[in-house]
Steps between C-alpha positions, in 0.01 A plus 500: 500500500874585392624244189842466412762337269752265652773292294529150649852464473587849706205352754716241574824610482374730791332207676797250438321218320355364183098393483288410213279781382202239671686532819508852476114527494499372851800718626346846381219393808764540726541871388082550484553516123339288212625409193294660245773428170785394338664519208895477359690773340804511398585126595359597873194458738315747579215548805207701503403563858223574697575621863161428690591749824492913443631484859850314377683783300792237514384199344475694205808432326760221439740560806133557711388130365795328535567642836177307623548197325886459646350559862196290428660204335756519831823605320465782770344563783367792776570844460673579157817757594615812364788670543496868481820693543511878552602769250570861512208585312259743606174665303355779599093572446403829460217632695305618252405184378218381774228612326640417176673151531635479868661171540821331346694210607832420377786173489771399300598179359840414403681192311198424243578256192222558264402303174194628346275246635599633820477874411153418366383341809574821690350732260180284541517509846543892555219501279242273687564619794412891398221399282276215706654570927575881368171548373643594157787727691272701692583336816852376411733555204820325442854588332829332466768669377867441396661594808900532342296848351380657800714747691394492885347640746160499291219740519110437476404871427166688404602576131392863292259343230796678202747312682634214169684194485487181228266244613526132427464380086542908441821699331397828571480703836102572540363696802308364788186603333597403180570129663160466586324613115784342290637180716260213502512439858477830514134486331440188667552636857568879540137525642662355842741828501333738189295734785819542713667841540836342490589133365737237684842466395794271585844669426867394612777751653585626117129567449412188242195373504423206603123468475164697493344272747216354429541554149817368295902515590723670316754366189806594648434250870228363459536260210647142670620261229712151553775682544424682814647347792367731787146675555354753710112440559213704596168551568272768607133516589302637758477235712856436719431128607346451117854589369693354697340140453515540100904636565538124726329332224755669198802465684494123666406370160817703324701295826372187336677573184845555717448878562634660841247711659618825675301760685429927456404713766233672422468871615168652508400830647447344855562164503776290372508109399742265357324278218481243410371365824524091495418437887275175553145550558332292759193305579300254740254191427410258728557171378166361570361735253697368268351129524165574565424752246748287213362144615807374511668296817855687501701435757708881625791398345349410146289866515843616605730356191198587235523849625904513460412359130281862426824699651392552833706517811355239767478482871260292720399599817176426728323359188594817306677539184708818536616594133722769289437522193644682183482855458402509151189342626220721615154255500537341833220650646296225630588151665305345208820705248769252722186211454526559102867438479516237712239322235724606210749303639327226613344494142120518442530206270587296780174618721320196487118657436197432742136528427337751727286322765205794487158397414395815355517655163626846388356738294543891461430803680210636411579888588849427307330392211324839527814651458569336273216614304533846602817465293371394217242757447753764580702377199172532301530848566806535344725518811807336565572320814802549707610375843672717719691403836281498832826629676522854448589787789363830636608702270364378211112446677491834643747740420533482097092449583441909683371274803533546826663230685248402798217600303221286382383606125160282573708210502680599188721471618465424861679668755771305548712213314639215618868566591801192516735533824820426308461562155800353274435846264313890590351436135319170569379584952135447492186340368317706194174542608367688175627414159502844254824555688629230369376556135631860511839339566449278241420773245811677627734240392315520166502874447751398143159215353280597272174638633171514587612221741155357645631267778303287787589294802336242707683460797508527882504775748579430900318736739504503946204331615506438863246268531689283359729257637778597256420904513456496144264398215624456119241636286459431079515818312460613182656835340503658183728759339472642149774734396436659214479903280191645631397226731173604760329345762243461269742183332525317853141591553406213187686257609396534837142502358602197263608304805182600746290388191655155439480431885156600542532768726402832525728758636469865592824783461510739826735846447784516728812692560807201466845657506622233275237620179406828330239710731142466365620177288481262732265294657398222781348166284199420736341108497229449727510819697884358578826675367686234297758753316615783324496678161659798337784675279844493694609817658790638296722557778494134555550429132833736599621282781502238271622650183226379302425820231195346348174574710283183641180416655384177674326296746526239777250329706470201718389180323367290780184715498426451157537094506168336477428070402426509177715776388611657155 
């Protein structure tokens, strides 16, 4: 979870009242945080904070926190407004960069007043937001720059790797390359761009650099100190709705220190946009819902002016709450998202608590304490556990995989996956239903570690059953990878046989021809005359797909058919 320092006295200069540090320990619930610390320095209080929600990139800073503790004490209420004027600003994105780094987003913000608790605060921010909802810039990267430096239109261009410029904390002009071996962000992450043929650059009209995105700015724009009054933001990723939130969360909290937002079109090779885009989301919960899953005996209009307290935008109709909401806000997936805030507000220390009225008593799962189990005896063998997404897409189950979509690799994997309609993102469209995918994505985002890496999951896979009601079944899985010099099916093959062993079953290995793994090195695992998985050294075209250089062999199997009372 993302922690944070916060002075008390900016806090509530920004929230427009005094409270005693005790009353602050109550207000940070307001914001999901808790106060983990604090301490005086320099004659002033400081916070340590703990935001509680991954899913709130802005509660995680001062203006974020004192933004939802203004419109949950009442000082406002509904929608929060932002202005954004227009500008004559335009970038351009070069179409080389969409297998390289394909999307950037772009605003500028005008009129700032900056003291250093201020500048730190947005620092932090730009840094939170890349390294916890960014996944440590992969998926989004942030820079601010000093916008009185930067010579319109802009350009975000596929750069030569000898192309130079001074990055940030540097005096000398170093190369793109050179960036990456001598800079430490570049060490830190030039394995998100190091493979590229060409690297991302962001360059004004005269040709300064402005940034190596995702890796560090430059000295000339990009370093913003007290004195900078106006900046021009942006973020790039490859994920356009990804980007855009994190831009809505950067800019509206610069607008609650005073800043003027203004907009840049943004020209790509077919498309164009104008960012940032601030446009209310919407939403609809029935008000019932509301009472009968909080307990509470609202009446509409009390749901309605605890909603306007969490900066929503209210209308009753038909027993329906119709609501806008924020666009730096991207959780409201659910009716129980609209159910949480209206609890915030209500406060959970005034939910008077009930006993349950069930005469029964609770105790465990007995196949999930296999799992659980399972676990531990895979750490035993020296493997580290990891756990992966269940969301995943096409792509990265079958193509990276040499598989045949529509094919059924004797059910690993099946035939088919299990698809979403609408999906919010192409990367994250369907069900898994194996898991070495997953782990040879994982391992792909860990190319720059230290090996052998000897990792194992425990997690779910979703395959089409029709004889079920729902069409599908969720089944437990286990999978193993071990990349490592020299590594053979012979390394999976012991702790497969470690595994069988401790679970008292024996287990026979059929040869078979699996796209996916190394011809004559792989095998069906065989329990009971029933095929529960497969075994084998990856294929090396695979490794390829997913630029993973060091060979690996694994397994994965089905666990239900090795869970027997009294197990382990």
């Amino acid at each position: 979870m993302p922690k944070f320092d916060v002075s008390k006295r900016d806090l509530e200069r920004l929230v427009g009242k005094e409270f005693t540090v005790e009353e602050w320990e109550d207000l940070f619930l307001y914001a999901k945080c808790e106060l983990d610390d604090v301490w005086e320095e320099n004659g002033e209080i400081y916070f340590k904070a703990d935001s509680k929600d991954t899913n709130r990139p802005d509660l995680w800073s001062a203006e974020g926190i004192a933004r939802q503790i203004r419109w949950a004490l009442g000082f406002q209420r509904g929608l929060p407004k932002y202005e954004v004027e227009r500008s004559d600003v335009t970038v351009y994105v070069d179409e080389k960069l969409k297998d390289i780094r394909p999307y950037g987003v772009y605003a500028i913000v005008e009129g700032l007043s900056l003291d250093e608790e201020a500048l730190k605060q947005m620092i932090n921010l730009q840094e939170k937001v890349a390294l916890t909802f960014g996944r440590r810039r992969r998926e989004v990267a942030i820079g601010i720059f000093d916008f009185d430096r930067v010579k319109p239109p802009i350009y975000y261009r596929a750069a030569e790797k000898t192309e130079r410029f001074v990055p940030l904390g540097f005096e000398e002009e170093l190369t793109l390359e050179e960036i990456l071996e001598k800079h430490e962000k570049g060490r830190e992450y030039g394995h998100l761009i190091k493979d590229k043929l060409y690297y991302p650059l962001l360059v004004d009209s005269e040709g300064k650099v402005l940034s190596m995105p995702p890796i560090i700015n430059s000295e000339f724009t990009g370093r913003v100190t007290t004195e900078t009054r106006n900046v021009f933001v942006d973020v790039t990723g490859w994920d356009l709705n990804k980007v855009m939130l994190a831009l809505n969360v950067v800019v509206t909290a610069l607008a609650e220190r005073g800043g003027r937002i203004k907009s840049v079109k943004v020209v790509y090779p077919d498309f164009e946009i104008v960012t940032p885009d601030l446009t209310p989301k919407s939403f609809e919960v029935e008000l019932d819902y509301i009472r009968k899953l909080s307990g509470l005996n609202l009446s509409d209009g009390e749901i309605k002016g605890l909603l306007e307290r969490m900066m929503y935008d209210v209308t009753l109709e038909d027993g329906k709450a119709k609501l806008l909401y924020p666009a730096f806000r991207d959780d409201i997936m659910h009716a129980r998202d609209v159910l949480e805030d209206v609890l915030i507000a209500y406060g959970y220390n005034e939910i008077e608590p009930e006993e349950p009225k069930l005469a029964v008593q609770g105790r465990g799962d007995k196949f999930i304490e296999f799992e659980d189990a399972v676990r531990e005896l895979m750490v035993g063998f020296g493997l580290q556990e990891v756990m992966t997404f269940n969301l995943t897409n096409r792509e990265a189950q079958y193509e990276k995989m040499n598989l045949e979509y529509g094919r059924d690799y004797f059910n690993n994997p099946p035939a088919e996956l299990v698809e979403i309609e609408n999906p919010i993102s192409p990367k994250w469209s369907a069900l898994r239903n194996w898991i070495l995918p997953s782990l040879l994505d994982f391992l792909s985002q860990n190319t720059h570690e230290e090996y052998p890496q000897r990792l194992f999951e425990v997690g779910k896979a979703t395959l089409i059953d029709e004889s079920r009601e729902t069409k599908t079944v969720s089944e437990s899985k286990l999978a193993v990878v071990l990349a490592q010099p020299r590594v053979t099916f012979t390394d999976a093959k012991e702790i497969l046989e470690g595994v069988m062993r401790h679970l008292g079953f024996e287990y026979e290995l059929e040869e078979v021809e699996h796209p996916s793994f190394i011809s004559g090195r792989v095998g069906r695992i065989i329990v009971n005359g029933k095929t529960i998985g497969v075994i084998g050294e990856i294929h090396p075209a695979v490794l390829e797909k997913w630029g993973i250089e060091m060979p690996v062999a694994g397994f994965e199997l089905f666990l239900r058919p090795l869970y027997t009372e009294p197990y382990l």
